[in-house]
N, C-alpha and C positions, 0 to 999 in steps of 0.2 A: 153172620146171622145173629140176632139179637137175641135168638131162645138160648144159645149156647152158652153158658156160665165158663165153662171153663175148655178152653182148646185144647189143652195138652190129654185131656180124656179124649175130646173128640178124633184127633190127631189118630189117638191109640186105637180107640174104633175103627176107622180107615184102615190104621194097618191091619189088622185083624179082618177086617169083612171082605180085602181087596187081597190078601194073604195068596190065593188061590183063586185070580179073580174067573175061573172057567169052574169052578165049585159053585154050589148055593148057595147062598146067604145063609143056610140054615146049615151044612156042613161047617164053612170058612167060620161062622160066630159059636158054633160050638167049642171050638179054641177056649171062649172065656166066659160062656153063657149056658147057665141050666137047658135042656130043650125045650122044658115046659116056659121058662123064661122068654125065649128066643120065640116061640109058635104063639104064644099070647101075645106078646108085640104084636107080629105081622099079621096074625087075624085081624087083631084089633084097629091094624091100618089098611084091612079090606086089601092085604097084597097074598104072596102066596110063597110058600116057603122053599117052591123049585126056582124061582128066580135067582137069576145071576146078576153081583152086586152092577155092572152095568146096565141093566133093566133097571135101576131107579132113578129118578132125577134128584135133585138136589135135596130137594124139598121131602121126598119120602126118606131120603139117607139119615135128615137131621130127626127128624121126627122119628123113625126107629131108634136110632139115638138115645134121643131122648125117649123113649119108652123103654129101655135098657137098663137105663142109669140115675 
């Protein structure tokens, strides 16, 4: 994907968000994210912070991402 500057972040996100992938995204990313951090991304991307990082497709994983970092 061409929003991503750099993979070895993104790479790191992965392990981190997929860490516990039967957690939530909002659990497994507290690992390395404020909560208020983590819950203003996923508002902001109209998603919900009980999902589990396989509820996303591609495209919302990179764009949380990038609203992270």
């Amino acid at each position: 994907n061409t929003k991503i500057s750099d993979y070895r972040k993104y790479y790191e996100f992965l392990l981190v968000i997929f860490n516990a992938k039967r957690k939530t995204i909002l659990n497994n990313l507290l690992k390395k994210y404020k909560k208020e951090d983590i819950i203003s991304a996923v508002e902001g991307l109209k998603l919900n912070t009980t999902l589990r990082p396989e509820d996303l497709n591609v495209d919302q994983m990179v764009d949380l991402y990038l609203k992270l970092n």
